[in-house]
C-alpha positions as a printed NumPy array, in Angstrom:
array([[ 87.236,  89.862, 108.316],
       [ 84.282,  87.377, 108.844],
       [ 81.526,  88.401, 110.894],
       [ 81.551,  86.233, 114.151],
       [ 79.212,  85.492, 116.769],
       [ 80.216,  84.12 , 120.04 ],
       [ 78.83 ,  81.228, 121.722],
       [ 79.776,  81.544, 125.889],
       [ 79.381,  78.152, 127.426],
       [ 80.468,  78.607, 130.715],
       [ 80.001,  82.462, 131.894],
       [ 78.093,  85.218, 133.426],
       [ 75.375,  84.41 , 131.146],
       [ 75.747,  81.179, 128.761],
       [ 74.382,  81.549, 125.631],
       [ 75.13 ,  83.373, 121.896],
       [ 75.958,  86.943, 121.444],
       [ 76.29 ,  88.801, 117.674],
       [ 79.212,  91.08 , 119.031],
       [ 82.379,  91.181, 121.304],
       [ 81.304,  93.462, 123.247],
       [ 78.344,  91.647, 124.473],
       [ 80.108,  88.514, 124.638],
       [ 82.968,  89.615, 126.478],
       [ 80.532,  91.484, 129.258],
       [ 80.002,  87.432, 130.304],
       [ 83.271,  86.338, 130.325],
       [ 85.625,  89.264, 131.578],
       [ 87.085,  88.235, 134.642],
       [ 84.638,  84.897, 134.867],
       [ 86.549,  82.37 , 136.446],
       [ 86.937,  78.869, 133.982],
       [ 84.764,  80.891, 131.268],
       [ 84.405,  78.579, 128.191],
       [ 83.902,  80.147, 124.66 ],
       [ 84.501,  80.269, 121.281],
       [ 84.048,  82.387, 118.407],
       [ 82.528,  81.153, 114.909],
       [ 81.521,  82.263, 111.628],
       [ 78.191,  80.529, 111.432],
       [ 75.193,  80.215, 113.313],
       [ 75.029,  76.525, 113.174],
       [ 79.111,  75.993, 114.271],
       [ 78.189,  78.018, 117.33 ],
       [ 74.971,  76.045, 118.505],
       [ 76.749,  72.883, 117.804],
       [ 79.472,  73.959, 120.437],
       [ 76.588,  75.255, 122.901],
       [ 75.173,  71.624, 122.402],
       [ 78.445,  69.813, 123.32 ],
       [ 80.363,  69.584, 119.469],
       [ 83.754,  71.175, 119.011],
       [ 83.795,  71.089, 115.266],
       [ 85.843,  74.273, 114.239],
       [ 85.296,  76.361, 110.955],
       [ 87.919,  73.934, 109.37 ],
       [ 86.074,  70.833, 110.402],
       [ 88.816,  69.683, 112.372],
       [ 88.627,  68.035, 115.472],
       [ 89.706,  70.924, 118.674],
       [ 89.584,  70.688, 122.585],
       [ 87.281,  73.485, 124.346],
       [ 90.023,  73.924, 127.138],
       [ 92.685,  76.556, 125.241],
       [ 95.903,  76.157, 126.106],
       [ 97.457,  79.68 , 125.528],
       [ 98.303,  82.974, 127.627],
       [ 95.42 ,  85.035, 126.799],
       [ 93.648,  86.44 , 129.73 ],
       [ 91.157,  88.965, 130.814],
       [ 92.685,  92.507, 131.837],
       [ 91.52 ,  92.443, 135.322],
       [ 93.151,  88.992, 135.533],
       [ 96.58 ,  90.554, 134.268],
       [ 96.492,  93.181, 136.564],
       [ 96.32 ,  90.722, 139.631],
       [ 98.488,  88.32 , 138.014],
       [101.408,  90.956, 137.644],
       [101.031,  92.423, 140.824],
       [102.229,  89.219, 141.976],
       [105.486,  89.102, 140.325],
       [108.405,  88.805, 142.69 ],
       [112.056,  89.523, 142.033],
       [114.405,  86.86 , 143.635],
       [118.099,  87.702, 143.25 ],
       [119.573,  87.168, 147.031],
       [116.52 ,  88.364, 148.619],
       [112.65 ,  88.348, 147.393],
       [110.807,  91.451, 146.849],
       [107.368,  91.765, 145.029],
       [107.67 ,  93.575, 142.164],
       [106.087,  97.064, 143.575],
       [109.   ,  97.288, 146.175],
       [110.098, 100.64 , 146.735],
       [113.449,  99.104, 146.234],
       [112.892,  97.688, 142.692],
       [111.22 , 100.896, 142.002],
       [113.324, 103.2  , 143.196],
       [116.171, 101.387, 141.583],
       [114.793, 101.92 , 137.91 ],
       [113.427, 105.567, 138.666],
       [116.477, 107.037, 136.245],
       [115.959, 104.074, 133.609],
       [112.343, 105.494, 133.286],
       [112.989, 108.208, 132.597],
       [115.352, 107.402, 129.846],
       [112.796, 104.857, 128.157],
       [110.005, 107.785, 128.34 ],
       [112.065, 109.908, 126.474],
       [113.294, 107.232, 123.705],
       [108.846, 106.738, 123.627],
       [108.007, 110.19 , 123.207],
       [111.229, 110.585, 120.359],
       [110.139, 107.234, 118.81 ],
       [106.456, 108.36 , 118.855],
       [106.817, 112.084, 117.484],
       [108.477, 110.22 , 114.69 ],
       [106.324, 107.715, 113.171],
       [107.691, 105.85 , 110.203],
       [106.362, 106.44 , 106.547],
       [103.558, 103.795, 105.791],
       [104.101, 104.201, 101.983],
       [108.28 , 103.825, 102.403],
       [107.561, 100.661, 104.066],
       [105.157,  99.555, 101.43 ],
       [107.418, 100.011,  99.093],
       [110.074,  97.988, 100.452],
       [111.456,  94.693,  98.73 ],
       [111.191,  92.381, 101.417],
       [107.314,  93.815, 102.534],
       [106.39 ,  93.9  ,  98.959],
       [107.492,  90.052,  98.92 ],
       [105.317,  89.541, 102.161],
       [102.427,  91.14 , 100.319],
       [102.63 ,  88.624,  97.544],
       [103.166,  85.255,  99.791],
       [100.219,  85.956, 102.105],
       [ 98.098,  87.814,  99.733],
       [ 96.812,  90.886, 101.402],
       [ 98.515,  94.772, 101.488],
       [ 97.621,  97.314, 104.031],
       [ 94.421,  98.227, 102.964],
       [ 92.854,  95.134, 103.601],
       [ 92.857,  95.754, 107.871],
       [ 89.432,  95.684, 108.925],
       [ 88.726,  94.917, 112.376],
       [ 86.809,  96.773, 114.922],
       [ 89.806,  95.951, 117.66 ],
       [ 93.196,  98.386, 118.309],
       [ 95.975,  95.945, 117.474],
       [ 99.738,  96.62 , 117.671],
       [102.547,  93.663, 116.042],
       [105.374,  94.623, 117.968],
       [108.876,  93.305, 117.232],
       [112.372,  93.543, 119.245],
       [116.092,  92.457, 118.586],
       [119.648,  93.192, 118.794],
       [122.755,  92.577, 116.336],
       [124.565,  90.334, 118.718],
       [128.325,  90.881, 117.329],
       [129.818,  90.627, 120.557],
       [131.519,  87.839, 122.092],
       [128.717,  86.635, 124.343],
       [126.233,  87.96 , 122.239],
       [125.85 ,  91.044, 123.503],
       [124.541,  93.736, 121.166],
       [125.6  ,  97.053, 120.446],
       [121.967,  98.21 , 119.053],
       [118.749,  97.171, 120.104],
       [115.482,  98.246, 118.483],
       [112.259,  97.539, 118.391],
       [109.485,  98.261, 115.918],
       [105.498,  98.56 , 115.893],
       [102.822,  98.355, 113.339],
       [ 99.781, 100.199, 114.764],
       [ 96.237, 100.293, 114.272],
       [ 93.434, 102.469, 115.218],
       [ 90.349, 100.766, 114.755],
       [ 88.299, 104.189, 115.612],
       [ 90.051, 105.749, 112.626],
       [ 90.839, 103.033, 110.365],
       [ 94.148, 104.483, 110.338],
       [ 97.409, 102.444, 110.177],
       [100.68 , 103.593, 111.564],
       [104.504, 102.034, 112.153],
       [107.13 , 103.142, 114.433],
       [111.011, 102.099, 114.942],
       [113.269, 103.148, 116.987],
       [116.74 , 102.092, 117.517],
       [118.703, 102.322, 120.659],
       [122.819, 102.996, 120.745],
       [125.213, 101.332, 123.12 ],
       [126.696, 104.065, 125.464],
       [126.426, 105.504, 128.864],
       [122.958, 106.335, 129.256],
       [121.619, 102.45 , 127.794],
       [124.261,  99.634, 129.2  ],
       [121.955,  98.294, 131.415],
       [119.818,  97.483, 128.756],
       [122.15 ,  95.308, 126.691],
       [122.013,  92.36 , 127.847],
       [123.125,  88.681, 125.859],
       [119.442,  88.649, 124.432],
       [116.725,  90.491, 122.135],
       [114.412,  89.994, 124.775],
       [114.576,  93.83 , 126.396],
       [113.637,  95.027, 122.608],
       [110.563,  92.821, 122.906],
       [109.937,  94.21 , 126.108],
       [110.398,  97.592, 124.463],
       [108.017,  96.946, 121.736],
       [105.4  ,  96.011, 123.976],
       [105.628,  98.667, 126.034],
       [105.66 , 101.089, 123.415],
       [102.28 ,  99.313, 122.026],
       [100.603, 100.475, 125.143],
       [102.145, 104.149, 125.332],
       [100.711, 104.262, 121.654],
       [ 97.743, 103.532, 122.789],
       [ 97.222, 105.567, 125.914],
       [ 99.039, 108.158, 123.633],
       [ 96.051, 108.019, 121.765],
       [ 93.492, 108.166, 123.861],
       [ 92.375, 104.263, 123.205],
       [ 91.127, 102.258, 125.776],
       [ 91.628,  98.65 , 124.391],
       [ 94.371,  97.062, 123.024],
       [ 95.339,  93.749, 121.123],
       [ 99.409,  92.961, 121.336],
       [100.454,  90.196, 118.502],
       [103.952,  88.99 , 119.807],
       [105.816,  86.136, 118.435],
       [107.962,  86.307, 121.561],
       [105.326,  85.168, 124.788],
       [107.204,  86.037, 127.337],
       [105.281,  89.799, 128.28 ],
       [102.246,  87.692, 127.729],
       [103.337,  84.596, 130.563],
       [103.955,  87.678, 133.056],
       [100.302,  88.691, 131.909],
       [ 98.823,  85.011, 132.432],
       [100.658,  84.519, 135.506],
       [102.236,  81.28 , 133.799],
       [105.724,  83.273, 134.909],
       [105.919,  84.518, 138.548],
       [109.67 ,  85.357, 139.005],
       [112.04 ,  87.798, 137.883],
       [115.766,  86.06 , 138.779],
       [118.02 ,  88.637, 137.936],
       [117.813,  92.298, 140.236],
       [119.63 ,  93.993, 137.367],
       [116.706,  92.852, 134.665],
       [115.622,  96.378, 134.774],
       [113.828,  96.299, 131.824],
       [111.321,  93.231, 132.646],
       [110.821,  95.532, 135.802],
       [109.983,  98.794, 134.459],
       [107.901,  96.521, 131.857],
       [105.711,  94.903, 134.316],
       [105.347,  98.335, 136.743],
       [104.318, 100.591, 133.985],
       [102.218,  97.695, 132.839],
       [100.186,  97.455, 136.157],
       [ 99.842, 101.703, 135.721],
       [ 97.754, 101.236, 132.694],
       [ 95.752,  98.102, 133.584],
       [ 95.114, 100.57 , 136.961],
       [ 94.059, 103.196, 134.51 ],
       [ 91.506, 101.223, 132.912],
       [ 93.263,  99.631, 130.064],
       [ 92.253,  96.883, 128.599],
       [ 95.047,  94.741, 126.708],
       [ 95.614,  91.372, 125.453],
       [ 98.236,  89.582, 124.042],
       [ 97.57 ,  87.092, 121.215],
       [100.781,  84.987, 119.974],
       [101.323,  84.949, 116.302],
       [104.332,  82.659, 114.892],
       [107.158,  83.588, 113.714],
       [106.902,  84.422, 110.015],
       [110.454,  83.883, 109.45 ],
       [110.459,  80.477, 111.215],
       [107.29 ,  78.876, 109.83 ],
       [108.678,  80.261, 106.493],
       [111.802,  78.148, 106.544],
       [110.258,  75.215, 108.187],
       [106.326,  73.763, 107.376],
       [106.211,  71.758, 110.45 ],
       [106.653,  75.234, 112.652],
       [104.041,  76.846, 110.462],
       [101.432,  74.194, 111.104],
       [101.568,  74.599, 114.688],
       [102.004,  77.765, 114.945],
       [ 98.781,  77.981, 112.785],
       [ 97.041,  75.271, 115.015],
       [ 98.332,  77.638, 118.513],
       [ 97.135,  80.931, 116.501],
       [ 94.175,  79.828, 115.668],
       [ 93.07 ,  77.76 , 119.05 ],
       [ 93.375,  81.556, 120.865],
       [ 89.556,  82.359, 121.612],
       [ 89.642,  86.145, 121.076],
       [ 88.364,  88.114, 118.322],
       [ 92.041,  87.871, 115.79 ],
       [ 92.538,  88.415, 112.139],
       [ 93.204,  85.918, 110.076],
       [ 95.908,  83.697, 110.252],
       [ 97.798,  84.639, 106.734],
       [ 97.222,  88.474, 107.577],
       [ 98.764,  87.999, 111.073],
       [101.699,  86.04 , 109.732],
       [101.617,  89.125, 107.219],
       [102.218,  91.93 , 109.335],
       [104.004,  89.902, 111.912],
       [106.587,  90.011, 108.918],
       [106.406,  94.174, 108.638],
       [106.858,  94.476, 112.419],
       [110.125,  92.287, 112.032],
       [111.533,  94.406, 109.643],
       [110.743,  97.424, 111.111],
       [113.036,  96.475, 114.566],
       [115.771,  94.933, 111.773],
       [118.842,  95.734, 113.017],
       [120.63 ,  96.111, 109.184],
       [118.553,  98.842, 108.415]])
Protein backbone atom coordinates (compact mmCIF):
# COMPACT_ATOMS: atom_id res chain seq x y z
CA UNK A 1 0.00 0.00 0.00
CA UNK A 2 1.22 3.59 -0.88
CA UNK A 3 2.58 5.63 1.73
CA UNK A 4 0.11 8.59 2.38
CA UNK A 5 0.27 11.77 4.04
CA UNK A 6 -2.72 13.65 5.09
CA UNK A 7 -3.47 17.13 4.41
CA UNK A 8 -6.37 18.44 7.28
CA UNK A 9 -7.97 21.56 5.97
CA UNK A 10 -10.46 22.26 8.32
CA UNK A 11 -9.51 20.73 11.96
CA UNK A 12 -7.99 20.92 15.31
CA UNK A 13 -4.89 21.92 13.68
CA UNK A 14 -4.91 22.53 9.69
CA UNK A 15 -2.03 21.56 8.08
CA UNK A 16 -0.01 18.11 6.73
CA UNK A 17 0.72 15.16 8.82
CA UNK A 18 3.10 11.92 7.54
CA UNK A 19 0.81 9.41 9.56
CA UNK A 20 -2.85 8.58 10.60
CA UNK A 21 -2.35 8.77 13.74
CA UNK A 22 -1.29 12.30 13.80
CA UNK A 23 -3.74 13.27 11.36
CA UNK A 24 -6.61 11.78 12.87
CA UNK A 25 -5.64 13.47 16.53
CA UNK A 26 -7.08 16.83 14.43
CA UNK A 27 -9.98 15.56 13.07
CA UNK A 28 -11.56 12.94 15.59
CA UNK A 29 -14.68 14.23 16.66
CA UNK A 30 -13.96 17.90 14.87
CA UNK A 31 -17.10 19.11 13.78
CA UNK A 32 -17.18 19.84 9.55
CA UNK A 33 -13.37 18.53 9.55
CA UNK A 34 -12.16 18.65 5.88
CA UNK A 35 -9.35 16.22 4.71
CA UNK A 36 -7.95 14.10 2.40
CA UNK A 37 -5.36 11.61 2.06
CA UNK A 38 -2.67 11.55 -0.92
CA UNK A 39 0.24 9.83 -2.16
CA UNK A 40 2.39 12.82 -2.93
CA UNK A 41 3.60 15.76 -1.34
CA UNK A 42 2.64 18.09 -4.04
CA UNK A 43 -1.30 16.51 -4.42
CA UNK A 44 -1.61 17.33 -0.74
CA UNK A 45 -0.36 21.08 -0.77
CA UNK A 46 -2.37 21.63 -3.82
CA UNK A 47 -5.57 20.64 -1.77
CA UNK A 48 -4.26 22.79 1.34
CA UNK A 49 -4.04 25.66 -1.33
CA UNK A 50 -7.65 25.28 -2.60
CA UNK A 51 -7.13 22.35 -5.71
CA UNK A 52 -9.01 19.09 -5.49
CA UNK A 53 -7.04 17.25 -8.09
CA UNK A 54 -7.07 13.52 -6.88
CA UNK A 55 -4.20 10.91 -7.51
CA UNK A 56 -6.15 10.05 -10.79
CA UNK A 57 -6.25 13.61 -11.98
CA UNK A 58 -9.82 13.66 -11.96
CA UNK A 59 -11.88 16.35 -11.01
CA UNK A 60 -13.54 15.49 -6.98
CA UNK A 61 -15.64 17.66 -4.48
CA UNK A 62 -13.92 18.18 -0.87
CA UNK A 63 -17.43 17.65 0.83
CA UNK A 64 -17.64 13.46 0.95
CA UNK A 65 -20.74 12.20 0.67
CA UNK A 66 -20.52 8.78 2.51
CA UNK A 67 -21.27 7.27 6.13
CA UNK A 68 -17.93 7.30 7.57
CA UNK A 69 -17.69 8.95 10.87
CA UNK A 70 -15.54 9.42 13.86
CA UNK A 71 -16.17 6.80 16.81
CA UNK A 72 -17.17 9.28 19.32
CA UNK A 73 -19.65 10.55 16.71
CA UNK A 74 -21.13 6.89 16.35
CA UNK A 75 -21.48 6.44 19.79
CA UNK A 76 -23.79 9.61 20.14
CA UNK A 77 -25.36 9.00 16.94
CA UNK A 78 -26.59 5.41 18.05
CA UNK A 79 -27.56 6.31 21.31
CA UNK A 80 -30.13 8.16 19.58
CA UNK A 81 -31.81 5.45 17.80
CA UNK A 82 -35.46 5.06 18.66
CA UNK A 83 -37.71 2.09 18.07
CA UNK A 84 -41.25 3.13 16.82
CA UNK A 85 -43.65 0.19 16.50
CA UNK A 86 -47.02 1.52 18.40
CA UNK A 87 -45.13 3.41 20.88
CA UNK A 88 -41.46 5.13 20.74
CA UNK A 89 -38.74 4.04 22.92
CA UNK A 90 -34.98 5.00 22.54
CA UNK A 91 -33.09 2.26 21.84
CA UNK A 92 -31.52 1.74 25.57
CA UNK A 93 -35.12 1.15 26.97
CA UNK A 94 -35.22 -1.33 29.54
CA UNK A 95 -38.04 -2.63 27.50
CA UNK A 96 -36.13 -3.18 24.19
CA UNK A 97 -33.44 -4.52 26.32
CA UNK A 98 -35.00 -6.63 28.40
CA UNK A 99 -36.91 -8.02 25.50
CA UNK A 100 -33.68 -9.35 23.64
CA UNK A 101 -31.87 -10.43 27.01
CA UNK A 102 -32.46 -14.39 25.87
CA UNK A 103 -31.57 -13.54 22.06
CA UNK A 104 -28.13 -12.41 23.51
CA UNK A 105 -27.40 -14.84 24.87
CA UNK A 106 -28.00 -17.13 22.01
CA UNK A 107 -25.90 -14.84 19.51
CA UNK A 108 -22.90 -14.90 22.23
CA UNK A 109 -22.82 -18.39 22.11
CA UNK A 110 -23.12 -18.84 18.11
CA UNK A 111 -19.77 -15.90 18.50
CA UNK A 112 -17.80 -17.76 20.84
CA UNK A 113 -18.64 -21.36 18.61
CA UNK A 114 -18.01 -19.39 15.37
CA UNK A 115 -14.81 -17.85 16.87
CA UNK A 116 -13.17 -21.08 18.54
CA UNK A 117 -13.53 -22.31 15.02
CA UNK A 118 -11.83 -20.20 12.59
CA UNK A 119 -11.87 -21.34 9.01
CA UNK A 120 -8.67 -22.73 7.20
CA UNK A 121 -6.91 -19.77 5.30
CA UNK A 122 -5.14 -22.25 2.92
CA UNK A 123 -8.74 -24.32 2.18
CA UNK A 124 -10.08 -21.09 1.17
CA UNK A 125 -7.13 -20.27 -0.96
CA UNK A 126 -7.48 -23.08 -2.63
CA UNK A 127 -10.92 -22.74 -3.63
CA UNK A 128 -12.11 -22.37 -7.40
CA UNK A 129 -14.09 -19.43 -7.19
CA UNK A 130 -11.23 -17.43 -4.71
CA UNK A 131 -8.54 -18.71 -6.90
CA UNK A 132 -10.60 -16.99 -9.87
CA UNK A 133 -10.83 -13.75 -7.65
CA UNK A 134 -7.07 -13.93 -7.24
CA UNK A 135 -6.52 -13.86 -10.95
CA UNK A 136 -9.22 -10.96 -11.93
CA UNK A 137 -7.97 -8.47 -9.33
CA UNK A 138 -4.44 -9.54 -9.23
CA UNK A 139 -3.37 -9.85 -5.67
CA UNK A 140 -3.51 -13.26 -3.14
CA UNK A 141 -3.39 -13.04 0.55
CA UNK A 142 -0.03 -12.21 1.06
CA UNK A 143 -0.14 -9.02 -0.43
CA UNK A 144 -2.26 -7.28 2.89
CA UNK A 145 -0.19 -4.65 4.18
CA UNK A 146 -1.76 -2.03 6.09
CA UNK A 147 -1.06 -0.76 9.48
CA UNK A 148 -5.14 -0.69 10.20
CA UNK A 149 -7.36 -3.92 11.77
CA UNK A 150 -9.84 -4.49 8.96
CA UNK A 151 -12.66 -7.08 8.89
CA UNK A 152 -14.90 -7.73 5.17
CA UNK A 153 -17.84 -9.07 6.65
CA UNK A 154 -20.58 -10.73 4.58
CA UNK A 155 -24.32 -11.97 5.48
CA UNK A 156 -27.20 -13.86 3.58
CA UNK A 157 -29.85 -16.36 3.61
CA UNK A 158 -31.12 -19.07 0.95
CA UNK A 159 -34.53 -17.57 0.63
CA UNK A 160 -36.53 -20.87 -0.60
CA UNK A 161 -39.53 -20.00 1.13
CA UNK A 162 -42.56 -18.52 -0.13
CA UNK A 163 -41.99 -14.96 1.04
CA UNK A 164 -38.49 -15.34 1.01
CA UNK A 165 -37.90 -16.40 4.14
CA UNK A 166 -34.77 -18.46 4.72
CA UNK A 167 -34.15 -21.53 6.41
CA UNK A 168 -30.20 -20.76 6.95
CA UNK A 169 -28.60 -17.65 7.50
CA UNK A 170 -24.84 -17.16 7.76
CA UNK A 171 -22.50 -14.83 7.78
CA UNK A 172 -18.77 -14.84 7.12
CA UNK A 173 -15.56 -12.64 8.04
CA UNK A 174 -12.16 -12.17 6.65
CA UNK A 175 -9.98 -10.78 9.48
CA UNK A 176 -6.93 -8.95 9.85
CA UNK A 177 -4.57 -8.15 12.55
CA UNK A 178 -2.46 -5.46 11.58
CA UNK A 179 -0.25 -5.94 14.98
CA UNK A 180 0.50 -9.46 13.76
CA UNK A 181 0.26 -9.36 10.15
CA UNK A 182 -1.84 -12.27 10.57
CA UNK A 183 -4.94 -13.04 8.41
CA UNK A 184 -7.87 -15.04 9.58
CA UNK A 185 -11.66 -16.07 8.17
CA UNK A 186 -14.59 -17.21 10.03
CA UNK A 187 -18.21 -18.64 8.93
CA UNK A 188 -20.75 -19.63 10.65
CA UNK A 189 -24.07 -20.80 9.63
CA UNK A 190 -27.23 -20.56 11.56
CA UNK A 191 -30.27 -23.41 11.36
CA UNK A 192 -33.94 -22.63 11.34
CA UNK A 193 -35.50 -24.06 14.61
CA UNK A 194 -36.68 -23.10 17.99
CA UNK A 195 -33.93 -21.33 19.47
CA UNK A 196 -33.33 -18.83 15.95
CA UNK A 197 -37.04 -17.97 14.41
CA UNK A 198 -36.87 -14.64 15.37
CA UNK A 199 -34.02 -14.17 13.38
CA UNK A 200 -35.41 -15.25 10.01
CA UNK A 201 -36.86 -12.75 8.71
CA UNK A 202 -37.81 -12.12 4.53
CA UNK A 203 -34.18 -10.59 4.21
CA UNK A 204 -30.24 -11.25 4.46
CA UNK A 205 -30.03 -8.23 6.31
CA UNK A 206 -29.82 -9.91 10.12
CA UNK A 207 -26.66 -11.98 8.58
CA UNK A 208 -25.13 -8.61 7.76
CA UNK A 209 -25.94 -7.50 11.03
CA UNK A 210 -24.33 -10.71 12.25
CA UNK A 211 -21.20 -10.23 10.38
CA UNK A 212 -20.68 -6.96 11.70
CA UNK A 213 -21.13 -7.73 14.95
CA UNK A 214 -18.97 -10.56 14.90
CA UNK A 215 -16.15 -8.11 13.30
CA UNK A 216 -16.17 -6.27 16.54
CA UNK A 217 -16.31 -9.40 19.02
CA UNK A 218 -13.16 -10.44 16.87
CA UNK A 219 -11.70 -7.63 17.65
CA UNK A 220 -12.34 -7.03 21.31
CA UNK A 221 -11.70 -10.88 21.29
CA UNK A 222 -8.40 -9.93 20.47
CA UNK A 223 -7.50 -7.43 22.46
CA UNK A 224 -7.52 -4.65 19.43
CA UNK A 225 -8.58 -1.37 19.96
CA UNK A 226 -9.36 -0.11 16.35
CA UNK A 227 -11.25 -1.45 13.80
CA UNK A 228 -12.02 -0.92 9.97
CA UNK A 229 -15.55 -2.77 8.82
CA UNK A 230 -15.70 -3.08 4.74
CA UNK A 231 -19.52 -3.79 4.13
CA UNK A 232 -21.13 -3.81 0.82
CA UNK A 233 -24.44 -3.65 2.67
CA UNK A 234 -24.50 0.25 4.51
CA UNK A 235 -27.07 -0.15 6.52
CA UNK A 236 -24.89 -0.87 10.19
CA UNK A 237 -22.90 2.00 8.86
CA UNK A 238 -26.27 4.69 8.37
CA UNK A 239 -27.12 3.64 12.14
CA UNK A 240 -23.34 4.63 12.75
CA UNK A 241 -23.64 8.08 10.74
CA UNK A 242 -26.89 8.81 12.14
CA UNK A 243 -28.22 9.03 8.38
CA UNK A 244 -30.90 6.24 9.93
CA UNK A 245 -32.63 7.16 13.24
CA UNK A 246 -35.53 4.61 13.47
CA UNK A 247 -35.99 1.10 14.03
CA UNK A 248 -39.93 0.39 12.72
CA UNK A 249 -40.41 -2.99 13.59
CA UNK A 250 -40.34 -4.01 17.79
CA UNK A 251 -39.66 -7.59 16.74
CA UNK A 252 -36.28 -6.46 14.62
CA UNK A 253 -34.38 -7.96 17.41
CA UNK A 254 -31.40 -8.30 15.69
CA UNK A 255 -30.87 -4.47 14.50
CA UNK A 256 -31.47 -4.03 18.37
CA UNK A 257 -29.05 -6.23 19.95
CA UNK A 258 -26.74 -4.85 16.94
CA UNK A 259 -26.89 -1.30 17.84
CA UNK A 260 -26.83 -2.01 22.00
CA UNK A 261 -23.82 -4.17 21.93
CA UNK A 262 -22.48 -1.68 19.47
CA UNK A 263 -22.78 1.35 21.91
CA UNK A 264 -20.93 -1.31 24.71
CA UNK A 265 -17.81 -1.27 22.71
CA UNK A 266 -17.73 2.33 21.43
CA UNK A 267 -18.28 2.86 25.59
CA UNK A 268 -15.30 0.64 26.00
CA UNK A 269 -13.07 2.61 23.97
CA UNK A 270 -13.40 1.12 20.59
CA UNK A 271 -12.69 2.71 17.82
CA UNK A 272 -14.51 1.43 14.51
CA UNK A 273 -15.34 2.56 11.15
CA UNK A 274 -17.18 1.40 8.44
CA UNK A 275 -15.92 1.94 4.87
CA UNK A 276 -18.41 0.70 1.95
CA UNK A 277 -16.85 -1.43 -0.66
CA UNK A 278 -19.15 -2.52 -3.79
CA UNK A 279 -20.41 -5.38 -4.43
CA UNK A 280 -17.94 -7.60 -6.29
CA UNK A 281 -20.57 -9.68 -7.70
CA UNK A 282 -22.61 -6.68 -8.94
CA UNK A 283 -19.90 -4.46 -10.45
CA UNK A 284 -18.73 -7.82 -11.96
CA UNK A 285 -21.86 -8.36 -14.00
CA UNK A 286 -22.48 -4.78 -14.71
CA UNK A 287 -19.44 -1.92 -15.59
CA UNK A 288 -21.65 0.94 -14.92
CA UNK A 289 -22.09 -0.40 -11.03
CA UNK A 290 -18.36 -0.93 -10.88
CA UNK A 291 -17.52 2.62 -11.87
CA UNK A 292 -19.44 4.07 -9.19
CA UNK A 293 -18.92 1.96 -6.83
CA UNK A 294 -15.17 2.69 -7.55
CA UNK A 295 -15.88 6.54 -7.67
CA UNK A 296 -18.04 6.03 -3.85
CA UNK A 297 -14.97 3.69 -2.64
CA UNK A 298 -12.57 5.75 -3.45
CA UNK A 299 -14.20 9.39 -2.44
CA UNK A 300 -14.22 7.74 1.44
CA UNK A 301 -11.40 9.91 3.21
CA UNK A 302 -9.97 7.23 5.53
CA UNK A 303 -6.86 5.40 5.31
CA UNK A 304 -8.42 2.08 2.76
CA UNK A 305 -6.66 -0.38 0.59
CA UNK A 306 -6.85 -0.25 -2.71
CA UNK A 307 -9.75 -0.41 -4.66
CA UNK A 308 -9.01 -3.89 -6.71
CA UNK A 309 -7.81 -5.51 -3.29
CA UNK A 310 -11.05 -4.40 -1.55
CA UNK A 311 -13.23 -5.61 -4.38
CA UNK A 312 -10.82 -8.74 -3.86
CA UNK A 313 -11.55 -9.80 -0.54
CA UNK A 314 -14.98 -8.32 -0.57
CA UNK A 315 -15.33 -11.44 -2.98
CA UNK A 316 -13.72 -14.07 -0.16
CA UNK A 317 -16.03 -12.64 2.53
CA UNK A 318 -19.05 -13.44 0.11
CA UNK A 319 -18.18 -16.80 -0.24
CA UNK A 320 -17.41 -17.47 3.05
CA UNK A 321 -21.37 -16.54 4.29
CA UNK A 322 -22.47 -18.61 0.81
CA UNK A 323 -25.28 -20.34 1.67
CA UNK A 324 -24.47 -23.56 -0.98
CA UNK A 325 -21.57 -24.40 0.83
Amino acid sequence: MAKKVYAIKAGRKPGIYNTWDEAKAQVDGFKGAIYKGFTSMEEAKAFMEGATTSTTGAAKSVAVKNDIVSSKAAFENLQKVTVEDGGKFNIMDATIKNQCLDKVALVSKAFKTAFANPVDVELINSNEDVQTLKVRYGYDFSDINTSENIAFVDGGGDKVGANFESTRILFGVVFYDASKNQLSMYRYALERGEDFDWLFRASNVAGEELAALFAIYIASRLGLKQLHIYQDNNLPAKYYSGAFKKIHKLDDYMLQIFINASIQYLKQGMDVNFLYVPSEHAAYKDKSKATKGRSVYESQDIPKLPFEMAEFLNGVSDRLADYRQ
